[in-house]
Residue, then its C-alpha position, 0 to 999 in steps of 0.5 A: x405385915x404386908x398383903x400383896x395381890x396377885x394379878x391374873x398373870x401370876x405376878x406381884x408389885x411391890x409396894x414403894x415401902x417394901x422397896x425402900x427397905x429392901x435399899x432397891x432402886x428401879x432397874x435394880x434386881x432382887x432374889x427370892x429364895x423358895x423356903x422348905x417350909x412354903x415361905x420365900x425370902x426376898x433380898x436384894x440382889x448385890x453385884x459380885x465382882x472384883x475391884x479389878x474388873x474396874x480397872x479393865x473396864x478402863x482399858x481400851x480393846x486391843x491397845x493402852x489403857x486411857x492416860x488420865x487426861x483421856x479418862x477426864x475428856x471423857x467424865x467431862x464428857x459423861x456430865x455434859x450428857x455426851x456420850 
């Protein structure tokens, strides 16, 4: 068992360990549930979607989807640090 302090705002860190068994990385979110009996339940908050909402992240607003050449300029693009 862990023993967290709180800070005179009312807040908690979580240590490196804890984090790592949640599977959070940082800029990651996490859940708490208020349980009846005083306790919360921490989870790791996993993003809902569709496989769908993948491919219409592709499509360009107002005009045709990028052909597979523009989606590899742009890849090239992302590993070079280009935006």
């Amino acid at each position: 068992m862990s023993t967290l302090t709180i800070t005179a705002k009312g807040q908690v860190t979580l240590r490196k360990d804890l984090l790592k068994h949640l599977g959070v990385q940082p800029g990651e979110k996490i859940t708490v549930d208020k349980r009846p009996d005083g306790r919360i339940e921490v989870k790791a908050a996993r993003p809902t979607g569709n496989i769908s909402d993948v491919f219409n992240f592709l499509k360009r607003k107002n005009g045709p989807s990028l052909s597979i050449d523009e989606m590899n300029e742009v890849a090239a693009r992302g590993w070079a640090g280009k935006r």
